[in-house]
C-alpha positions as CSV (number, residue, x, y, z in Angstrom):
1,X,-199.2,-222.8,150.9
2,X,-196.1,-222.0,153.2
3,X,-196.6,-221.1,157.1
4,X,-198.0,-217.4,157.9
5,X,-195.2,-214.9,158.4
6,X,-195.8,-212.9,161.4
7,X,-193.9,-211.0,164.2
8,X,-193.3,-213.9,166.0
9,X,-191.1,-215.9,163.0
10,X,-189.1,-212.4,162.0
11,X,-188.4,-212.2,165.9
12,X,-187.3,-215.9,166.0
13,X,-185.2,-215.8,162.9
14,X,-184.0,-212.9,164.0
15,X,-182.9,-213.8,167.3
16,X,-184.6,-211.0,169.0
17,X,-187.9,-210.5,171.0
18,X,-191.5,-209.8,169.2
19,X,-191.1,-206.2,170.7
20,X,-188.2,-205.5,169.3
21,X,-189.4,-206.2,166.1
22,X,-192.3,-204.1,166.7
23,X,-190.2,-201.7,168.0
24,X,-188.2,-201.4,164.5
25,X,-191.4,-201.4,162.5
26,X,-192.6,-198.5,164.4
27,X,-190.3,-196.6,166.2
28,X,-187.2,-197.7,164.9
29,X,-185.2,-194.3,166.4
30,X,-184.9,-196.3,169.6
31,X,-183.5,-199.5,168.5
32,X,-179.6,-200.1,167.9
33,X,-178.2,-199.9,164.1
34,X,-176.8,-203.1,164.7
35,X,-180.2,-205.1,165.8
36,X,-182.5,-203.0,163.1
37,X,-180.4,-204.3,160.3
38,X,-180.3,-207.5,161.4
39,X,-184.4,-207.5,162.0
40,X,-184.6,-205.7,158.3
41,X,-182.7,-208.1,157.2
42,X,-185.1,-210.8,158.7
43,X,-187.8,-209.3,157.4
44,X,-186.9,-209.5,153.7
45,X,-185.6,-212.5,153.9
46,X,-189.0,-214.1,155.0
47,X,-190.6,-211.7,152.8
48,X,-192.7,-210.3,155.7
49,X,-195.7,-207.7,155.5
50,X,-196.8,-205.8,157.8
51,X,-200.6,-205.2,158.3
52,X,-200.5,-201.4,158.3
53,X,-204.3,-201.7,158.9
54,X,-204.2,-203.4,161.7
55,X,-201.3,-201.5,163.0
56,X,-203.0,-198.0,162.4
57,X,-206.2,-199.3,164.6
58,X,-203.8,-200.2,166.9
59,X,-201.7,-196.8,166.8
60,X,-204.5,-194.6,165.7
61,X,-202.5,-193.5,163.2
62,X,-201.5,-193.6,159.4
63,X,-198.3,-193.1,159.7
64,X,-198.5,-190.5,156.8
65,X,-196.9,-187.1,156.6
66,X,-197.1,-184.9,153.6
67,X,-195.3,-181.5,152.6
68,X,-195.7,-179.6,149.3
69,X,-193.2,-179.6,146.3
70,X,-192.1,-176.0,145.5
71,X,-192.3,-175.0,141.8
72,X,-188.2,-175.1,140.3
73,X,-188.7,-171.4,139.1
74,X,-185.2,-170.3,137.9
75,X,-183.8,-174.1,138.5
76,X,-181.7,-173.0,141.0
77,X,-183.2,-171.9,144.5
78,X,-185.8,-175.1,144.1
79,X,-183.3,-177.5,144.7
80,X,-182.8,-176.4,148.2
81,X,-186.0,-177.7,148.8
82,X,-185.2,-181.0,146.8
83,X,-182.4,-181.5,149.6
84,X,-184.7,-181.0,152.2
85,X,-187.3,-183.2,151.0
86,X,-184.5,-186.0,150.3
87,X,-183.8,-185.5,154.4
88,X,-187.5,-185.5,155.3
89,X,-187.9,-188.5,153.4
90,X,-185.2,-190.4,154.8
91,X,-185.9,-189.5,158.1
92,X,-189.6,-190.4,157.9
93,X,-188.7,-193.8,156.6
94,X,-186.3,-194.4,159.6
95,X,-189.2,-193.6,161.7
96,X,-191.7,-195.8,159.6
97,X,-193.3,-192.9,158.4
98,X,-194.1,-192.0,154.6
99,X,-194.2,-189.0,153.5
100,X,-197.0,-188.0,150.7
101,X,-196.2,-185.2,148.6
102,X,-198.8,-182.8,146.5
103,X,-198.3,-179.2,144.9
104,X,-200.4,-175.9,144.8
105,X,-199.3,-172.7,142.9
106,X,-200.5,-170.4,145.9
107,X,-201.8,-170.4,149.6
108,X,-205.4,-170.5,148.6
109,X,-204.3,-173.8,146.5
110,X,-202.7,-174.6,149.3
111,X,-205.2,-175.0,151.8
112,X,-208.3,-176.4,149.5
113,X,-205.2,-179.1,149.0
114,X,-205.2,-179.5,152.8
115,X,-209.5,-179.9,153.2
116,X,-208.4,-182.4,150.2
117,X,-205.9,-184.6,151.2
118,X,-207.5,-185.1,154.9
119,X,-210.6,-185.9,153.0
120,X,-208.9,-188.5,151.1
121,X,-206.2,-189.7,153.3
122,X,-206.3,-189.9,157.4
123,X,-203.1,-188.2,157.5
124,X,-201.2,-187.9,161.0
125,X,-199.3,-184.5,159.8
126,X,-198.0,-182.0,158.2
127,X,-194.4,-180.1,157.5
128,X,-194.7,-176.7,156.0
129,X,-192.0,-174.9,154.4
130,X,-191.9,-170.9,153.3
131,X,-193.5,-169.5,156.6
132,X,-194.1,-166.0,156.0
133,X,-196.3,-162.8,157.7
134,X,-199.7,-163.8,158.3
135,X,-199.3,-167.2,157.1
136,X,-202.8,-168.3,156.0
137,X,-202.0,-172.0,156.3
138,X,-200.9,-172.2,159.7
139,X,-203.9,-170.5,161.0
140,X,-205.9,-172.8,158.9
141,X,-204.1,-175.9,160.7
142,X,-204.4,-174.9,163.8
143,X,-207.8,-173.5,164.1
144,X,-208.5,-177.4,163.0
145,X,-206.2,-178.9,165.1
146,X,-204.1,-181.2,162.6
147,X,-200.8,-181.2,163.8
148,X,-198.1,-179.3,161.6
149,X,-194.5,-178.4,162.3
150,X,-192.7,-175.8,159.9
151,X,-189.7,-175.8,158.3
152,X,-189.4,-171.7,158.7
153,X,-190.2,-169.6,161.5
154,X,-193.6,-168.1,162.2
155,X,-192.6,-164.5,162.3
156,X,-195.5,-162.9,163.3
157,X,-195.2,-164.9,167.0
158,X,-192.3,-166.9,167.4
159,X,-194.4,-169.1,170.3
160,X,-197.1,-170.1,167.9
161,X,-196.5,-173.3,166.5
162,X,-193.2,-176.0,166.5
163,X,-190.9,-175.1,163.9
164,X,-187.2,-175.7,163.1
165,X,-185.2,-172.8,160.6
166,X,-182.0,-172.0,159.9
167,X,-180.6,-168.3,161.3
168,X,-180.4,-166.2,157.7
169,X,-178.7,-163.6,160.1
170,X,-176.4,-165.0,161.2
171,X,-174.9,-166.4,157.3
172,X,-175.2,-163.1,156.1
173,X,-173.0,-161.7,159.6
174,X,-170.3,-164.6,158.4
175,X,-170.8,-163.5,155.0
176,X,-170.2,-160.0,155.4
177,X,-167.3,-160.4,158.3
178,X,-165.5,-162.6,155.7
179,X,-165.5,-159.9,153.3
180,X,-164.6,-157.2,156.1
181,X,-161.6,-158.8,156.7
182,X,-160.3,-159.3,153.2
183,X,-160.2,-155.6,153.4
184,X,-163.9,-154.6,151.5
185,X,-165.2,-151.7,153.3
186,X,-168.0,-151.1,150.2
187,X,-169.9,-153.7,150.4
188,X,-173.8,-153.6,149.5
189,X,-176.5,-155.9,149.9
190,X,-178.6,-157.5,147.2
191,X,-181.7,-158.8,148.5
192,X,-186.0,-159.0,147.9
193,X,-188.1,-156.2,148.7
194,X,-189.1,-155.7,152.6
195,X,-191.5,-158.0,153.9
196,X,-190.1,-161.4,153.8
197,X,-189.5,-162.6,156.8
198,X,-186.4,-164.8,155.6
199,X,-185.2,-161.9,153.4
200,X,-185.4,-159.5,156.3
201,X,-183.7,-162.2,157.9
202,X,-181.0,-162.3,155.7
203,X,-180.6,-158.6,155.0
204,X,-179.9,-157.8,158.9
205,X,-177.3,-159.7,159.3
206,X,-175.2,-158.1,156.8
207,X,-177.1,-154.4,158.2
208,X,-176.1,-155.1,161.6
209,X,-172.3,-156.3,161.0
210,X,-171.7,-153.2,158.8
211,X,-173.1,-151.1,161.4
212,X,-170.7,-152.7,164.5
213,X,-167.4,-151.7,162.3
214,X,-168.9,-148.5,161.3
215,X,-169.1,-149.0,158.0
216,X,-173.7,-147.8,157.5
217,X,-172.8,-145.1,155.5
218,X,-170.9,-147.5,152.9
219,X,-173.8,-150.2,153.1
220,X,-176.0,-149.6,149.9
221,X,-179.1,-151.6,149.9
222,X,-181.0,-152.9,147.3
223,X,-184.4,-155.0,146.4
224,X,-185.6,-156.8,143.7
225,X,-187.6,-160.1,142.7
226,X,-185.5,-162.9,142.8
227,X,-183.7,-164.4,139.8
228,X,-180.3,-164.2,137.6
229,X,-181.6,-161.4,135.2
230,X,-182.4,-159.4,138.4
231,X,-179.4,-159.7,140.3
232,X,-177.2,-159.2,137.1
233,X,-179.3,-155.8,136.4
234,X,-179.3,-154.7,139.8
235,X,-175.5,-155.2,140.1
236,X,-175.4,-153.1,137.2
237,X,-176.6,-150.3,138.5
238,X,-174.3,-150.8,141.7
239,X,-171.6,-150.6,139.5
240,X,-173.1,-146.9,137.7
241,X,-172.6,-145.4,141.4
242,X,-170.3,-143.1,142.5
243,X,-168.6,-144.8,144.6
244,X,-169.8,-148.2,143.6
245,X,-169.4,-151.6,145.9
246,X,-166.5,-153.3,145.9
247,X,-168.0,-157.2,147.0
248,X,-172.0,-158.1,147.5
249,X,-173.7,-160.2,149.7
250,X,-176.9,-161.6,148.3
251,X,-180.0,-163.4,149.4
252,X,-179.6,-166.1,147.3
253,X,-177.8,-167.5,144.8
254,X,-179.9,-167.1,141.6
255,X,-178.9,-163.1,142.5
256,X,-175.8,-164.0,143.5
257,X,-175.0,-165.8,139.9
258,X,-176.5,-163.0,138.0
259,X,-174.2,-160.4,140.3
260,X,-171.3,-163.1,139.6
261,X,-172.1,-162.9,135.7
262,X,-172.4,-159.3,135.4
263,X,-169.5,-158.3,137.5
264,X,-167.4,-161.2,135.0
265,X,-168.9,-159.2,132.1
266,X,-167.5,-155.4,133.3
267,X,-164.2,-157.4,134.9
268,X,-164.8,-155.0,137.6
269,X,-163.6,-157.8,140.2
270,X,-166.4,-157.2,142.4
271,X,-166.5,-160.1,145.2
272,X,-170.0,-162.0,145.4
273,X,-171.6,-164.4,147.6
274,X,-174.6,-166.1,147.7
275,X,-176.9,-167.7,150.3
276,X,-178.2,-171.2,149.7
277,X,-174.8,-173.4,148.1
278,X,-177.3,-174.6,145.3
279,X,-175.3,-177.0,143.4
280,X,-175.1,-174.5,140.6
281,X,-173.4,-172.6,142.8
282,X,-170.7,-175.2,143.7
283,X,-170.4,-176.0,140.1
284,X,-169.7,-172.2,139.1
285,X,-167.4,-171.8,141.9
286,X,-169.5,-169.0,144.0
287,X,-169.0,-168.8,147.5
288,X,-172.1,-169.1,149.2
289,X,-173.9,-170.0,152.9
290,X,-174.7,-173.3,153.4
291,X,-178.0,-174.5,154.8
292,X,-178.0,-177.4,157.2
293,X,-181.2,-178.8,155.0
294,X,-180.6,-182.3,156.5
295,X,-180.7,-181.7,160.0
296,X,-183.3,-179.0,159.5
297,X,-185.7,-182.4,157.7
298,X,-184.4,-184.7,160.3
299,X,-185.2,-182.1,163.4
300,X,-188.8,-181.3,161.8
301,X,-189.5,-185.2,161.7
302,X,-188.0,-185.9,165.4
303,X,-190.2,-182.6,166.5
304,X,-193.4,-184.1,164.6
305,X,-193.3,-187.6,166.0
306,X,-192.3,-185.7,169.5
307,X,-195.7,-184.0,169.0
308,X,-197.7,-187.0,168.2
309,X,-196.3,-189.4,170.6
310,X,-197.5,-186.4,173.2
311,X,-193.4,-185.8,174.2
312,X,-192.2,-182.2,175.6
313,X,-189.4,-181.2,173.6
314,X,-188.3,-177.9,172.5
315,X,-191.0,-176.5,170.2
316,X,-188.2,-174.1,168.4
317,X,-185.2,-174.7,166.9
318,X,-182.6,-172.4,165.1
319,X,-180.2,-174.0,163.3
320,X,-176.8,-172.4,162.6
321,X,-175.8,-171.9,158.8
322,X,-172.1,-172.2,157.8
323,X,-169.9,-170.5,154.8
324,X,-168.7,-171.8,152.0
325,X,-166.3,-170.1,150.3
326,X,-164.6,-170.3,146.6
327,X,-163.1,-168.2,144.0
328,X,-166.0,-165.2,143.8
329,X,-165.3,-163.9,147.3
């Protein structure tokens, strides 16, 4: 049997000291590119494994994050939160964190999954996504003090909890201001029915930039469930007005595709963008507003392992969205 691989042979054949191989095993953020590839490196090499028990008595911790899996729904709008999970993932692992993930159909799910998985697992954390009014699941966390950061603001008291989001307002402003100045004066808003915080979000933007030019008394509003059926129908009956739109700004790009497809199908040339840049969208050729999904997973991890190595950073975080625009606007 070979000699015992520990700290101490990666950190000779590595060239480095025992902490900084310690340091790269468990918080590699602060160690230079350069000098964690060449420890990684090490470490394979010698075909070294860490013993995560010993290092969680050590640490007190597991190391462990988890974060639910949205349900696809329409195949479109779930893959934003692939992209996001890809980040968070990534990010976790540069951290030496793993991230677990489970799925629940509903809040109630939800949070029996929560009572589960700290049953099961001693889990450090957890990163929520789809805040919304009264969030059930963040009370529940809290009034049990497991730590949590959310990728969505808490939008009944912005102080509540950490969180990192992306400022729907402001896409929908650049949206609408794009279309304002490619000389669109009718231009309506296709969004989800009041109540959502991010649709609410979304819809003032494109409210509030109408209103600065003037322009409230040409800014028909209207709500649906999302998906491509919906937006197609509801575009429809845009189109049955007197004095019908001539470019819409949606909440999302399963409306915006179904707008896109039933504005194609009356070849009325009515302009749409979308809000998400799903890769259906880039595929299709609909503009759309981009999400900054990987710094929003990256800031949620550096804000999580902030909150459980006891830093003060910024509890909040609003990230700014950007347009992307292509041959439907």
């Amino acid at each position: 049997m070979g000699e015992k691989v520990t700290i101490a042979t990666v950190a000779r054949h590595a060239q480095v000291s025992r902490q900084t191989v310690s340091n790269v095993l468990n918080a590699p953020h602060i160690v230079r590119e350069d000098t964690r590839q060449r420890v990684r490196e090490a470490i394979a090499a010698l075909g070294y494994r860490a013993n995560q028990a010993a290092r969680q008595m050590r640490t007190g911790r597991s190391r462990l994050i988890a974060v639910r899996i949205e349900p696809t729904r329409d195949g479109i709008n779930g893959s934003v939160l692939d992209r996001f999970l890809h980040g968070l993932t990534e990010t976790a692992d540069a951290g030496g964190y793993r991230v677990l993930l489970y799925t629940a159909r509903d809040d109630d799910q939800e949070i029996a999954t929560y009572d589960a998985l700290l049953g099961a697992y001693d889990l450090d954390a957890f990163v929520l996504t789809g805040t919304k009014h009264g969030d059930p699941r963040t009370a529940w966390l809290a009034e049990r003090e497991v730590p949590f950061v959310t990728f969505g603001r808490p939008w009944d008291a912005p102080d509540a909890h950490p969180w990192v989001d992306v400022d729907g307002a402001a896409g929908t402003a650049q949206a609408t201001r794009h279309l304002l100045a490619a000389g669109h004066r009718r231009i309506a808003f296709l969004g989800w029915p009041a109540g959502s915080g991010v649709g609410d979000d979304r819809r003032a933007g494109w409210r509030t930039t109408m209103a600065e030019v003037g322009l409230d008394g040409a800014a028909v509003d209207r709500a649906t469930e999302d998906g491509i059926a919906e937006g197609a129908r509801e575009l429809r009956a845009l189109l049955a007005l007197d004095a019908p739109p001539t470019a819409v700004v949606c909440a999302s790009d399963s409306l915006a595709l179904g707008a896109w497809q039933a504005a194609r199908e009356t070849a009325t040339g009515v302009a749409v963008v979308g809000f998400d840049d799903t890769p259906v969208a880039a595929a299709v050729g609909l503009s759309s507003v981009s999400q900054p999904l990987g710094e929003a997973a990256a800031r949620c991890v550096e804000l999580l392992t902030g909150l459980l190595d006891g830093q003060q950073r910024d509890p909040q975080l609003l990230l700014s969205p950007s347009l992307v625009l292509r041959h439907t606007a």
